[in-house]
N, C-alpha and C positions, 0 to 999 in steps of 0.2 A: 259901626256899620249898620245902617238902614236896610228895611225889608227892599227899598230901590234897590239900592247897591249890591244886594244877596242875589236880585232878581238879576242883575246883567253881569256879574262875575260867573252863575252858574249859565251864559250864553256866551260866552267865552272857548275857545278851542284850549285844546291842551298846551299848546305852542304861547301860547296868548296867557294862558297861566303859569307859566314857567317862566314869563320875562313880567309878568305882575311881582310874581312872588323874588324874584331878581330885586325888584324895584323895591319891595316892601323891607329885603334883608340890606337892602344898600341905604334904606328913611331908617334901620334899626340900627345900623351902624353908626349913621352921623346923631341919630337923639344921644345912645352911649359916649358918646367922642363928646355932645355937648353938656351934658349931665356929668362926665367927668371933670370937666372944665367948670362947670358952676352957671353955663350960658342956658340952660334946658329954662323956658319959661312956662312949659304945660309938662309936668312929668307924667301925668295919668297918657299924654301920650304914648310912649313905651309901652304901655298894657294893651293899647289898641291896637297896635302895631304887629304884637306878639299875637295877639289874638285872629286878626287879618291875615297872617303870615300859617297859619295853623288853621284857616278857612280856607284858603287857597292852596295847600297842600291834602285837604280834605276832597276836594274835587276832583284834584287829581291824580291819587289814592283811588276815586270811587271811578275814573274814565278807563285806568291802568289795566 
């Protein structure tokens, strides 16, 4: 994630982050599901993912 991307995830509402972070635990579910099968072609995805999922509950944590 890019200073962009940090910049418009923290102009986001709380509602708006809680269907990001939806989203980001539902791209973490299918990388697993594809990494178990053998089809993952960027595994360093999953660390980004983790780490985006754990930015976005950081926000929302700090609006709470």
């Amino acid at each position: 994630m890019n200073k962009r991307e940090w910049e418009k995830l923290q102009q986001l509402t709380v509602e708006e982050l809680l269907k990001k972070e939806a989203d980001l635990k539902a791209e973490l579910f299918n990388l697993r599901f594809q990494h178990a099968t053998g089809q993952l072609t960027n595994p360093m995805r999953m660390k980004e993912c983790k780490r985006d999922i754990a930015r976005v509950k950081t926000l929302i944590n700090g609006r709470a």
